[in-house]
C-alpha positions as semicolon CSV with decimal commas, in nm:
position;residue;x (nm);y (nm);z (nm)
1;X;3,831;-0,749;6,172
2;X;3,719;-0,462;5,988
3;X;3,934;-0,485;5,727
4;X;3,826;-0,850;5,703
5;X;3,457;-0,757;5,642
6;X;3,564;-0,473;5,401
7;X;3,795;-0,735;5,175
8;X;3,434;-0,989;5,232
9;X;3,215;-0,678;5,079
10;X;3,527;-0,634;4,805
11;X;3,513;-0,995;4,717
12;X;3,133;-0,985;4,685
13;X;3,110;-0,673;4,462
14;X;3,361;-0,819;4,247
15;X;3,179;-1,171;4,257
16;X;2,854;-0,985;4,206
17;X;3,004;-0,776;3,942
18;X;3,167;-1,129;3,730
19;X;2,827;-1,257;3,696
20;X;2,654;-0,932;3,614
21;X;2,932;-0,922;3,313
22;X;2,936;-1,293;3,213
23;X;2,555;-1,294;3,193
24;X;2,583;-0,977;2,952
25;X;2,815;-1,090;2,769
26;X;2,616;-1,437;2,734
27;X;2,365;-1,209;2,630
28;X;2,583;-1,001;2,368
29;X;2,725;-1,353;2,228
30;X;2,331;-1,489;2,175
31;X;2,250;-1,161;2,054
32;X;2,564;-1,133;1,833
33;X;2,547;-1,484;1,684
34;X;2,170;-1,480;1,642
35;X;2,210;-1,174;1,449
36;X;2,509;-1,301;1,265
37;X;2,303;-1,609;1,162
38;X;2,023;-1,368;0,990
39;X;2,242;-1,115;0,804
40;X;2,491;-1,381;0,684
41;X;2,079;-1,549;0,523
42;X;1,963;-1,208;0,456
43;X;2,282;-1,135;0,244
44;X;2,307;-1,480;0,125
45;X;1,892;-1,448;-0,019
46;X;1,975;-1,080;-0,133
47;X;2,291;-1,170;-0,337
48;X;2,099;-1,459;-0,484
49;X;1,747;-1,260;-0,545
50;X;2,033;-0,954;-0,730
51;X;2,202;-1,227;-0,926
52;X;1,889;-1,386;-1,022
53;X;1,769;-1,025;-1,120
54;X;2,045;-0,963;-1,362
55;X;2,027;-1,267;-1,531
56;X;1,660;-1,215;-1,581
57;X;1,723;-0,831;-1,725
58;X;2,023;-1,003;-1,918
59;X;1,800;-1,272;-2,069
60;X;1,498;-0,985;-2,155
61;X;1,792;-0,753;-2,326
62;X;1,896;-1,077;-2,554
63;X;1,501;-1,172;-2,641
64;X;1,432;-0,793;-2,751
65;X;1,814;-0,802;-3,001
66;X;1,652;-0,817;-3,355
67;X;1,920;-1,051;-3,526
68;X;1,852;-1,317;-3,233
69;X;1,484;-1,261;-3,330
70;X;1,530;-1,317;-3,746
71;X;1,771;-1,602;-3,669
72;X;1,534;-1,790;-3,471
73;X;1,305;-1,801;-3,701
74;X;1,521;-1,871;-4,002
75;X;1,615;-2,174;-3,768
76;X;1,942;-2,178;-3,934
77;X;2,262;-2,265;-3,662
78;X;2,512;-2,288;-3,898
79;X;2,429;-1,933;-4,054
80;X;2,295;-1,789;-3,703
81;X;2,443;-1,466;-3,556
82;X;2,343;-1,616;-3,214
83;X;2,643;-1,762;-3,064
84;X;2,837;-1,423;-3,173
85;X;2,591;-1,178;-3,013
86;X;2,561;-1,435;-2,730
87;X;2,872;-1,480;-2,646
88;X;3,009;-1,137;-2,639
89;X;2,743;-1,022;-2,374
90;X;2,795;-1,304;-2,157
91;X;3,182;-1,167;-2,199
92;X;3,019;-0,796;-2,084
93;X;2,802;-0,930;-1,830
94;X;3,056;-1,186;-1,634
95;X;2,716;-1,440;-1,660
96;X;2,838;-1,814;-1,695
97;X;2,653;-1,896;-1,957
98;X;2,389;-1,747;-2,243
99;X;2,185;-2,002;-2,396
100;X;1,937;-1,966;-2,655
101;X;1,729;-2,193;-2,767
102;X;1,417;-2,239;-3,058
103;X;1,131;-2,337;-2,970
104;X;1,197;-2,728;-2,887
105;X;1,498;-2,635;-2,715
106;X;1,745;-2,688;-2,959
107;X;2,035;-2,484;-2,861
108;X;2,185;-2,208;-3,111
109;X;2,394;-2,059;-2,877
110;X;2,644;-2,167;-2,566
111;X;2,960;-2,141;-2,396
112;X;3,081;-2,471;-2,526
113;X;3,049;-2,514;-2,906
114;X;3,050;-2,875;-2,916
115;X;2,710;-2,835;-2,761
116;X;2,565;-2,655;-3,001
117;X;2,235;-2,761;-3,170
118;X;2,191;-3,026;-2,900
119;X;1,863;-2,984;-2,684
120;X;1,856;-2,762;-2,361
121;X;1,849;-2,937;-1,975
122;X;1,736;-2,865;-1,661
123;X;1,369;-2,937;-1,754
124;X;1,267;-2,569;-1,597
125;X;1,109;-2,405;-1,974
126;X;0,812;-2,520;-1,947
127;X;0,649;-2,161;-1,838
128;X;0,866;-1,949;-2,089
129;X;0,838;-2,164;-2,389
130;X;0,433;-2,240;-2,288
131;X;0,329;-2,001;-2,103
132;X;0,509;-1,719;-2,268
133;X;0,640;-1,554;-1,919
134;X;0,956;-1,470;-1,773
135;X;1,112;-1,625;-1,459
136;X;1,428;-1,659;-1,243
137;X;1,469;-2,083;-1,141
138;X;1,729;-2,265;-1,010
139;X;1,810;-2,572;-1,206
140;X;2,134;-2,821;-1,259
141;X;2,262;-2,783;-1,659
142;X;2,546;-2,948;-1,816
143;X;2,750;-2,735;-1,649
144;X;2,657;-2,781;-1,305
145;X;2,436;-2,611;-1,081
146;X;2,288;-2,214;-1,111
147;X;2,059;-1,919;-1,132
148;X;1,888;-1,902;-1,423
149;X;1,696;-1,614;-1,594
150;X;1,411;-1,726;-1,859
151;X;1,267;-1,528;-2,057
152;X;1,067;-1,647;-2,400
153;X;1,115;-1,503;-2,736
154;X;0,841;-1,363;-2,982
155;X;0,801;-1,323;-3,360
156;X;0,634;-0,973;-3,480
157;X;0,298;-1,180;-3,478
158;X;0,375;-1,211;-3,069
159;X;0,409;-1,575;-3,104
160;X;0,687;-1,759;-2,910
161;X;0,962;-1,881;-3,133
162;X;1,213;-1,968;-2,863
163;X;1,386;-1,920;-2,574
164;X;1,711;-1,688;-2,377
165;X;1,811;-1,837;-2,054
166;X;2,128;-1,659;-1,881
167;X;2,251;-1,770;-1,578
168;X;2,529;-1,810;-1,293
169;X;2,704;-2,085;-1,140
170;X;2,625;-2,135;-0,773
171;X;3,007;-2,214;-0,726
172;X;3,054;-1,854;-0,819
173;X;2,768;-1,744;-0,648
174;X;2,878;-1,920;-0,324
175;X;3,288;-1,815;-0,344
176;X;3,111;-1,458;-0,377
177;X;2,865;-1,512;-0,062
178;X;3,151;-1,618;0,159
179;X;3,370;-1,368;0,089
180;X;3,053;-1,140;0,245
181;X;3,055;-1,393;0,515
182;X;3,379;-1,342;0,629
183;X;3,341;-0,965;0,649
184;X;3,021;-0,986;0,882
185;X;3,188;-1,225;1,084
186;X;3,478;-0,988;1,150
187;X;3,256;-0,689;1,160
188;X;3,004;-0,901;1,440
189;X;3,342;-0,980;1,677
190;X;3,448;-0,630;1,672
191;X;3,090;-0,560;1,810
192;X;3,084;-0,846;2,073
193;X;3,461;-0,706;2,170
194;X;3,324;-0,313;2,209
195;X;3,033;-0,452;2,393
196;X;3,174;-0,643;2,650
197;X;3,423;-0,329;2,712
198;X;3,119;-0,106;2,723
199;X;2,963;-0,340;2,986
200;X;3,241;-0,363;3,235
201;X;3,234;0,019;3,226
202;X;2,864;0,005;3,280
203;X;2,887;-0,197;3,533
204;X;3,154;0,015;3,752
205;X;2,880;0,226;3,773
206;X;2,567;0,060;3,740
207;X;2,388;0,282;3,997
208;X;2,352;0,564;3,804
209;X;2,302;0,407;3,471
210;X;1,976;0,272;3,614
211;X;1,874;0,456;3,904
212;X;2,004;0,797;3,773
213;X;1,693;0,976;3,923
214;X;1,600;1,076;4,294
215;X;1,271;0,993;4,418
216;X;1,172;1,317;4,384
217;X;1,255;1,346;4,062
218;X;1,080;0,983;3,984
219;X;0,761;1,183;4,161
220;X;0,761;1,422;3,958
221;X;0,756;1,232;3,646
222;X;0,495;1,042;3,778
223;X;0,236;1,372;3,822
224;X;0,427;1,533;3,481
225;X;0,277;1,214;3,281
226;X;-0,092;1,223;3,479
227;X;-0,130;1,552;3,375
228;X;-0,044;1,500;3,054
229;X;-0,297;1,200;2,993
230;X;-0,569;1,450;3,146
231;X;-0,471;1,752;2,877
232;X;-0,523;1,501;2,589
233;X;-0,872;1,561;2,426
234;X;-0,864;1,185;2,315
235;X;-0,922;0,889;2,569
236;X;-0,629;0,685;2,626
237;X;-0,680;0,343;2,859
238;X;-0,372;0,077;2,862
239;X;-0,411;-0,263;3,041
240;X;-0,159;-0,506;3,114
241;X;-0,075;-0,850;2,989
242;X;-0,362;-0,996;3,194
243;X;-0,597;-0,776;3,090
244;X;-0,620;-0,551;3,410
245;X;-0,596;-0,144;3,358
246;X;-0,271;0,026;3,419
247;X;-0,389;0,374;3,280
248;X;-0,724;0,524;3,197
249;X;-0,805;0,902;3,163
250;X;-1,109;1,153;3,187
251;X;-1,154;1,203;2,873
252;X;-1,204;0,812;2,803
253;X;-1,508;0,761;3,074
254;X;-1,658;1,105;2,871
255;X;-1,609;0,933;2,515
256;X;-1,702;0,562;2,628
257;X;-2,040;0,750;2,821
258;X;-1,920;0,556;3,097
259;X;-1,925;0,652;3,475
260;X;-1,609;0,720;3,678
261;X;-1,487;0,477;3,881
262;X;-1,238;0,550;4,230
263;X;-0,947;0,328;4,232
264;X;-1,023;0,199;3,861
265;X;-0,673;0,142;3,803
266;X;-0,599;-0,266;3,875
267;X;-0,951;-0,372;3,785
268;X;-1,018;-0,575;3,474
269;X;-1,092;-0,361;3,138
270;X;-1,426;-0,607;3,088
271;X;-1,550;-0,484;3,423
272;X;-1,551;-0,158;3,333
273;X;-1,626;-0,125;2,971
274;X;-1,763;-0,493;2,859
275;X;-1,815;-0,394;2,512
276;X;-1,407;-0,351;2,457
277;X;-1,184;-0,578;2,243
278;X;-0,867;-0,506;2,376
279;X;-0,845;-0,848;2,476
280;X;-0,829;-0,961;2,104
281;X;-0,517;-0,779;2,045
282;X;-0,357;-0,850;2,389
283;X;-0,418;-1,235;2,235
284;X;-0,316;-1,151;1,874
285;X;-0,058;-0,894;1,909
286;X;-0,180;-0,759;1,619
287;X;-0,271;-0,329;1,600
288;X;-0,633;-0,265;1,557
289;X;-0,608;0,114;1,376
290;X;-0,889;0,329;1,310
291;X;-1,204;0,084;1,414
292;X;-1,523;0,205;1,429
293;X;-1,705;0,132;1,748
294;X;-2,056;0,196;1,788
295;X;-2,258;0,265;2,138
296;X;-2,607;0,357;2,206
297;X;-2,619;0,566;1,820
298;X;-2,219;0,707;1,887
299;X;-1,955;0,629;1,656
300;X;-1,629;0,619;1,821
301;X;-1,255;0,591;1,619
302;X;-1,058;0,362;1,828
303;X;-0,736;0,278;1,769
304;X;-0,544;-0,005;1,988
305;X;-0,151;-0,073;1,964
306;X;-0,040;-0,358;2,153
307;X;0,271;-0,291;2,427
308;X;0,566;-0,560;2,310
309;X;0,803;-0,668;2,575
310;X;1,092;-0,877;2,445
311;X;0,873;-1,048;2,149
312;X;0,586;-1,120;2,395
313;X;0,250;-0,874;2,412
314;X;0,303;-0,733;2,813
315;X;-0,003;-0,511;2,745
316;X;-0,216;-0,269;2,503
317;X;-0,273;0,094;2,444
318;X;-0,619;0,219;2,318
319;X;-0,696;0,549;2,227
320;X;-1,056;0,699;2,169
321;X;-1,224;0,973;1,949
322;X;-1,566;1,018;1,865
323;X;-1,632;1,020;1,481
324;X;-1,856;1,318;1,520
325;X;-1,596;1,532;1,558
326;X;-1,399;1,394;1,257
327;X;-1,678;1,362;1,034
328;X;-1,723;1,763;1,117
329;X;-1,399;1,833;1,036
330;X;-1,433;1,551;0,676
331;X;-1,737;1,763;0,586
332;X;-1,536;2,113;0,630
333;X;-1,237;1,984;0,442
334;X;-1,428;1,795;0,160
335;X;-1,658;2,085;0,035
336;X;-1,358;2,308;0,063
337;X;-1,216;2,087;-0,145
338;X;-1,526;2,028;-0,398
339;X;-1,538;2,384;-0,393
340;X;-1,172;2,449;-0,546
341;X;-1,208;2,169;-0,761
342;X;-1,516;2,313;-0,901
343;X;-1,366;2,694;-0,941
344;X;-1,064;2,567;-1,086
345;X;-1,232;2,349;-1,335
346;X;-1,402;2,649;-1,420
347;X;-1,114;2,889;-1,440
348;X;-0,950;2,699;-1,670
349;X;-1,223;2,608;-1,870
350;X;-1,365;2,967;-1,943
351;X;-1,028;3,107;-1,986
352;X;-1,002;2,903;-2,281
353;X;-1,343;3,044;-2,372
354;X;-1,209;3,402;-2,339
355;X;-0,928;3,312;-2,533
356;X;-1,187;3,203;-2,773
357;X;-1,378;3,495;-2,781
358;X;-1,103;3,738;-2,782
359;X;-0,977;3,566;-3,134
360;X;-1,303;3,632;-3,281
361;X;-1,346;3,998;-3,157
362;X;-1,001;4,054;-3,318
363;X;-1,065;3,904;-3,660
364;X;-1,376;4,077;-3,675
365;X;-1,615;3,780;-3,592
366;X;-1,861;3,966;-3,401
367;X;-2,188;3,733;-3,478
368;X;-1,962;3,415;-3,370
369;X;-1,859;3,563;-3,018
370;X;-2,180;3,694;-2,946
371;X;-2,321;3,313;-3,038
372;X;-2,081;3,170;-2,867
373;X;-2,122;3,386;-2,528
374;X;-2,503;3,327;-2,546
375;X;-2,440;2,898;-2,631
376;X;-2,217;2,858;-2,328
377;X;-2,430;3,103;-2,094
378;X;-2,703;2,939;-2,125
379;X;-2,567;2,540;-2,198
380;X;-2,425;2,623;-1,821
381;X;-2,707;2,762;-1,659
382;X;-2,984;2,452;-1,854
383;X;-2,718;2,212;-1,704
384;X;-2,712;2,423;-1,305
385;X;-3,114;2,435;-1,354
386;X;-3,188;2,070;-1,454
387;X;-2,905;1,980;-1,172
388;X;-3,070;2,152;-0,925
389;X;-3,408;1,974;-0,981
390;X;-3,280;1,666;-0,990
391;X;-3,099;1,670;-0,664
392;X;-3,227;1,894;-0,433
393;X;-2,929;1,903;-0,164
394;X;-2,662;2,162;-0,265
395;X;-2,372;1,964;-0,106
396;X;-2,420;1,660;-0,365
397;X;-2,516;1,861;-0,645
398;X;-2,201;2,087;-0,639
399;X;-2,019;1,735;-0,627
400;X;-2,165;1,655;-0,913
401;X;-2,151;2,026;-1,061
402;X;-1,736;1,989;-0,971
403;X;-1,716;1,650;-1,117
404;X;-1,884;1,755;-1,461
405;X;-1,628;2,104;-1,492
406;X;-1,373;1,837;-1,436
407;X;-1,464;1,612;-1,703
408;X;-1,495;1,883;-1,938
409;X;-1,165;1,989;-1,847
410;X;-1,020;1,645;-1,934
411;X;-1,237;1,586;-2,259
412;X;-1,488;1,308;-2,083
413;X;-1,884;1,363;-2,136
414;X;-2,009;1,295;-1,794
415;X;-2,396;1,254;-1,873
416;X;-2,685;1,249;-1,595
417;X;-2,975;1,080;-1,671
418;X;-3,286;1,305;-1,748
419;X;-3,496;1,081;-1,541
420;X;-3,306;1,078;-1,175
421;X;-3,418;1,208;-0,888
422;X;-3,256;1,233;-0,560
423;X;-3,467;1,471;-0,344
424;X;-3,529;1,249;-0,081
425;X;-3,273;1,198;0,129
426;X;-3,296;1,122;0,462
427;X;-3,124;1,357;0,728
428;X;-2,999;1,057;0,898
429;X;-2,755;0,994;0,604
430;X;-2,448;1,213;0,618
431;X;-2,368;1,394;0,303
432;X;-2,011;1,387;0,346
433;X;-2,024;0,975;0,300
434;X;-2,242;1,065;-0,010
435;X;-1,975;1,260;-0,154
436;X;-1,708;1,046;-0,078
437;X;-1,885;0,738;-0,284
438;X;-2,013;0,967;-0,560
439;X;-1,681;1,139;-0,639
440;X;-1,484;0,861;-0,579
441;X;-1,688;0,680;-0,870
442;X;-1,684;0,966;-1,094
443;X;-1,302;0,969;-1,043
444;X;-1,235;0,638;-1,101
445;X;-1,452;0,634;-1,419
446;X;-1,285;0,956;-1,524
447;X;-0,936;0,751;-1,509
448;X;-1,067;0,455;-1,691
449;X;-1,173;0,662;-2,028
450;X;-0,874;0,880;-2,017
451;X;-0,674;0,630;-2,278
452;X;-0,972;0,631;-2,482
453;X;-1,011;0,881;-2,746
454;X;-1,179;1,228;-2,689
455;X;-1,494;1,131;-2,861
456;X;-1,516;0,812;-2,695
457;X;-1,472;0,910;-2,311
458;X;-1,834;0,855;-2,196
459;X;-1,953;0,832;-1,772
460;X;-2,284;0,820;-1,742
461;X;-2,436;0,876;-1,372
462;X;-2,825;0,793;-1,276
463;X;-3,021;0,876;-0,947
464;X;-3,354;0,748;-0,761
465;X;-3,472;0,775;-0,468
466;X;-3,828;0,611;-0,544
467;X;-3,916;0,331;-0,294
468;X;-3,692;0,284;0,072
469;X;-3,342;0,291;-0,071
470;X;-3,142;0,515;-0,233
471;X;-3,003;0,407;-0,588
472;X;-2,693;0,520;-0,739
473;X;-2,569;0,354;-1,127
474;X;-2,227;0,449;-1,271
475;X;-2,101;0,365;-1,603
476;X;-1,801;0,420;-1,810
477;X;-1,706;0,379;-2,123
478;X;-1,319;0,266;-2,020
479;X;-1,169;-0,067;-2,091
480;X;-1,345;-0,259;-1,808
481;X;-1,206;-0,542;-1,603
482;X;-1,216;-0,936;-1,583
483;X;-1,505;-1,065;-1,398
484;X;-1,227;-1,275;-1,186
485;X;-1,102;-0,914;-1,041
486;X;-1,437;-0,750;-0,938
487;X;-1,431;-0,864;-0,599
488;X;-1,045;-0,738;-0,549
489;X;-1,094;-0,352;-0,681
490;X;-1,260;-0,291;-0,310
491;X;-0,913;-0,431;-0,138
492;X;-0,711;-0,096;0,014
493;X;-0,394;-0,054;-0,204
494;X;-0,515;-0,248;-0,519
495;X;-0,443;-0,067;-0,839
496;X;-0,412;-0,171;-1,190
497;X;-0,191;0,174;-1,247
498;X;0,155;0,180;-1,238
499;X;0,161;0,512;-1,072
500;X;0,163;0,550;-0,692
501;X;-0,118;0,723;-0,490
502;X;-0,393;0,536;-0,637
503;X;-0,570;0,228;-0,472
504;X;-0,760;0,378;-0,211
505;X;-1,064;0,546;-0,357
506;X;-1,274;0,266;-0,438
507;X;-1,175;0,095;-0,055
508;X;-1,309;0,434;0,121
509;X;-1,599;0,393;-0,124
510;X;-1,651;0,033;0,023
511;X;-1,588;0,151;0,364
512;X;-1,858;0,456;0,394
513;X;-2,135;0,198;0,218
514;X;-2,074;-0,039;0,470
515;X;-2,177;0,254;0,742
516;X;-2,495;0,302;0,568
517;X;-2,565;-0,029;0,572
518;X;-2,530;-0,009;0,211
519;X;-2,453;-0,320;-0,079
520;X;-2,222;-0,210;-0,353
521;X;-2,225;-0,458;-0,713
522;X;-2,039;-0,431;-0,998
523;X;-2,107;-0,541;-1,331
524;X;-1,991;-0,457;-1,719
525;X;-2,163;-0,157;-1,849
526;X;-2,304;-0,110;-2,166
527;X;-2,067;0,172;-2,219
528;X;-1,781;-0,056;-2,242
529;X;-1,665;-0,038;-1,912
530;X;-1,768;-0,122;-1,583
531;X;-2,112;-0,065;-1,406
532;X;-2,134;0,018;-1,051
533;X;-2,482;0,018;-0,866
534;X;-2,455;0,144;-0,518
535;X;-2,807;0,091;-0,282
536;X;-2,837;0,310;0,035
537;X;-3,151;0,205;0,274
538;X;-3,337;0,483;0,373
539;X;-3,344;0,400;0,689
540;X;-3,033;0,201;0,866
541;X;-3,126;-0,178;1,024
C-alpha cells in the first residue's frame, strides 16, 4: 500500500512536472517565433534601408563625376562619355543598373543599349529633377522591380541639368534576404532546443531555483531594503497598479511637508498627498523626469518611472528632492564656472598682450609699450567701472564681465548699451536663473557670428529695469534664421550645427523664464541676426 501511494506521488510529480515543461516550452516556442518574426523584418528593413543607402551614395558619387556633368549639358548621346563611366561603376558596385538621364528624362546611359536615348520610367523624378533633392524610392522600371537612389545633377550655375538614378533589383534583394532568413531560422531552433533542455533541468529542481532563500534570510532582506529607503536623503513613494502605496519613506512626508501617517502603506496615494500625479503615469506608462512641483512657495524635483510588468504598467516609482538644495549647489557650480571662464579669458588674452609688450621693449619701442600698458589698463578698468554702474549685482555683472573676455578672445565685439540699467532686481529672483538666460544668449550669439568675418562679429546686449519687469534685448550680427523656425530653436536637442553637444542652451533658457513667469520673443535684429527680448516680472503672479 505504501508503495502504491509512493508510485501515486511519482506519477503526480512527473504529471506535474510534463505540464510545468510543455507550458515553458509553449512559452519558449511563442517567444522564439515571435522573436523570429521581428528579426527576420528587422533584417529584412535593415538590408533594404543599407541597399537603398548605397545606391543613394552611388548615385551622389556619379552626379559630382565632371565628364557626366559637361556631357549633360552638351546633350550629346552619341558623343557622351556617360554610358562608359556608367557602366564601369555599376560593374564596381554590383548595382543592377546606372541610369542617367537629362533633364526630360532622356536616358544617356543604361545597362541595355538598345534603350538608350529613350525616356526614363517609374514616374518617381519628380523631386530630383524639380525639387533638386536626393531620395531613395521604390519603383517598377523596364527591368522589373527595385531600390532606387535619386539624386539630381547641377551645372556650375547650380541649376539642375539632369538626373543619376542607381538601383537594385528586389529579386536580388530578396534571394539575398532569404539567405539571412534561413540562418536566423537555424540559429532561433538551436535556441528553442537549448531552452527546453535548460528547462527540464530547471525543473528537476525547481525548489531552489525559486525559493533558494530561508525565511530568515527573506526577513532579512526585507529590514536590509527598509533601511535602505530610510538612509536615502531623497523621498521615494511607489504605488501599485491601482494606485494604492506599496512603499513610502521619511524623507518623502519631510519633502512633501506632509504629516506621517501609521499603517500608510495600502492606502490610496490621493489620500495622502492629493496634489500627486502619479496616477497620470500609472495611466500613460510614460516617465515623468525632472518635474517641477510647487507647494505652499517650495519647489520640489520629482521624478516618476513607471514599474512595467510583462508590457503592462503594475505600478510607479517617484522620487523627491527639493530644488533648493539643487539650485544651491547650480549657484556654487555656475560662478565657479563664470569664474574660470572669466580668468582664462583673461590669461590668454593678456598673455598675448605681454607678448606684445615684450616685442616692443626688445626692439627698443619704449613710448609704444608704455602706450599700450596705459590704453589697455585703463580701456579695462572704463569697461569694469561703467559695468559696475550699470548692474549693480556682482554675480550678473561678472557674467557679463566673463562673457565680454570671451568674446574678445574669439574676435566678437560684445557691446552694452550706455543707457541700461539693471540695479533693481528683486531678491525674489534667483541670480543663478539670470545667469543661465544671459550666458546662454551671449553664447549662442557668440556661435552665430563666428563664420562671419572679424570685423563683422557684432552682439549687442541692453538692460532696464524701469517700470515692473525686468527687460533683457540681445542682438547679433550672425546669419539669422527663417521666421518658420523661431518657434522650434526653444525645442531640447534642436540644433542647426552639425556638431554634437549643442541644442540645449536655448531650451534651459526657455525653461528658467518659464519659472519667473517670464515671456521670451524673438525677432530679426538689426545687426543681421536674430533679436531676442527676454521680460522678467518683478514680482511673480
Amino acid at each position: 500500500m505504501q508503495k502504491k501511494n509512493t508510485l501515486q506521488i511519482m506519477l503526480q510529480s512527473m504529471k506535474l512536472q510534463t505540464k510545468m515543461i510543455l507550458l515553458i516550452v509553449a512559452l519558449l516556442t511563442f517567444v522564439v517565433v515571435a522573436g523570429g518574426a521581428f528579426s527576420i523584418r528587422l533584417i529584412s528593413s535593415i538590408l533594404e534601408e543599407q541597399i537603398g543607402q548605397r545606391a543613394l551614395r552611388v548615385s551622389q558619387t556619379v552626379a559630382t563625376i565632371p565628364q557626366i556633368r559637361e556631357d549633360l549639358q552638351r546633350g550629346e548621346i552619341e558623343a557622351s562619355r556617360i554610358q562608359e563611366i556608367a557602366e564601369r561603376i555599376r560593374q564596381e558596385t554590383e548595382a543592377q543598373f546606372i541610369v542617367v538621364g537629362d533633364r526630360e528624362g532622356k536616358r544617356y546611359s543604361h545597362p541595355v543599349i538598345e534603350r538608350l536615348g529613350k525616356y526614363m520610367v517609374g514616374g518617381d523624378n519628380a523631386l530630383a529633377l524639380e525639387g533638386g533633392k536626393s531620395y531613395i524610392s521604390k519603383a517598377t522600371g523596364t527591368l522589373g522591380p527595385s531600390i532606387r537612389g535619386k539624386v539630381p545633377v547641377f551645372n556650375d550655375q547650380n541649376e539642375i541639368i539632369g538626373i543619376v538614378s542607381v538601383g537594385y533589383l528586389m529579386e536580388n534583394i530578396n534571394n539575398t534576404i532569404r539567405g539571412y532568413h534561413l540562418k536566423i531560422l537555424s540559429a532561433l531552433t538551436a535556441v528553442m532546443l537549448l531552452g527546453i533542455a535548460i528547462t527540464i533541468r530547471i525543473t528537476n529542481d525547481f525548489k531552489k531555483a525559486i525559493f533558494g532563500l530561508e525565511p530568515h534570510e527573506i526577513a532579512s532582506l526585507l529590514q536590509e531594503r527598509t533601511a535602505t529607503l530610510e538612509a536615502i536623503r531623497e523621498g521615494i513613494m511607489a504605488v501599485d497598479g491601482k494606485g494604492n502605496i506599496t512603499t513610502i519613506n521619511q524623507a518623502a512626508f519631510v519633502t512633501l511637508g506632509i504629516e506621517p501617517v501609521p499603517d500608510v502603506v495600502g492606502k490610496p496615494v490621493k489620500e495622502i498627498f492629493p496634489e500627486t500625479r502619479i496616477l497620470e503615469v500609472l495611466q500613460s506608462g510614460e516617465s515623468q523626469l525632472d518635474k517641477l512641483l510647487t507647494l505652499e512657495e517650495r519647489e520640489i524635483i520629482v521624478n516618476r518611472i513607471p514599474i512595467i510588468t510583462n508590457g503592462t504598467v503594475t505600478g510607479v516609482v517617484s522620487s523627491f528632492r527639493d530644488k533648493n538644495e539643487l539650485d544651491i549647489v547650480a549657484k556654487k557650480l555656475s560662478q565657479v564656472q563664470k569664474y574660470s571662464e572669466m580668468l582664462r579669458a583673461q590669461t590668454h588674452e593678456y598673455s598675448n598682450k605681454l607678448h606684445t609688450i615684450s616685442g616692443l621693449i626688445q626692439i627698443g619701442a619704449h613710448q609704444e609699450a608704455i602706450e599700450l600698458i596705459g590704453s589697455e589698463a585703463s580701456g579695462y578698468q572704463k569697461l569694469i567701472n561703467a559695468l559696475m554702474a550699470i548692474v549693480s549685482d556682482p554675480v550678473i555683472a561678472g557674467t557679463i564681465l566673463g562673457k565680454y573676455n570671451k568674446g574678445r578672445e574669439l574676435k566678437i565685439e560684445l557691446s552694452i548699451d550706455p543707457d541700461s540699467s539693471m540695479r533693481d532686481i528683486p531678491e525674489s529672483i534667483k541670480r543663478v536663473n539670470l545667469v543661465t538666460i544671459i550666458g546662454n544668449i551671449l553664447d549662442n550669439g557668440f556661435e552665430a557670428v563666428l563664420n562671419k568675418p572679424a570685423g563683422q562679429r557684432e552682439v549687442k546686449l541692453s538692460m532696464t529695469d524701469l517700470g515692473n519687469d525686468l527687460i533683457f534685448d540681445f542682438d547679433d550680427s550672425g546669419p539669422g534664421l527663417p521666421e518658420e523656425l523661431w518657434d522650434t530653436i526653444f525645442i531640447k536637442g534642436y540644433t542647426t550645427k552639425d556638431e554634437e553637444g549643442h541644442g540645449m542652451g536655448l531650451y534651459l533658457v526657455e525653461k528658467a523664464i518659464a519659472r519667473m513667469g517670464g515671456t521670451i520673443s524673438v525677432n530679426s535684429s538689426e545687426l543681421g541676426g536674430l533679436a531676442f527680448t527676454v521680460i522678467i516680472p518683478k514680482q511673480k503672479a
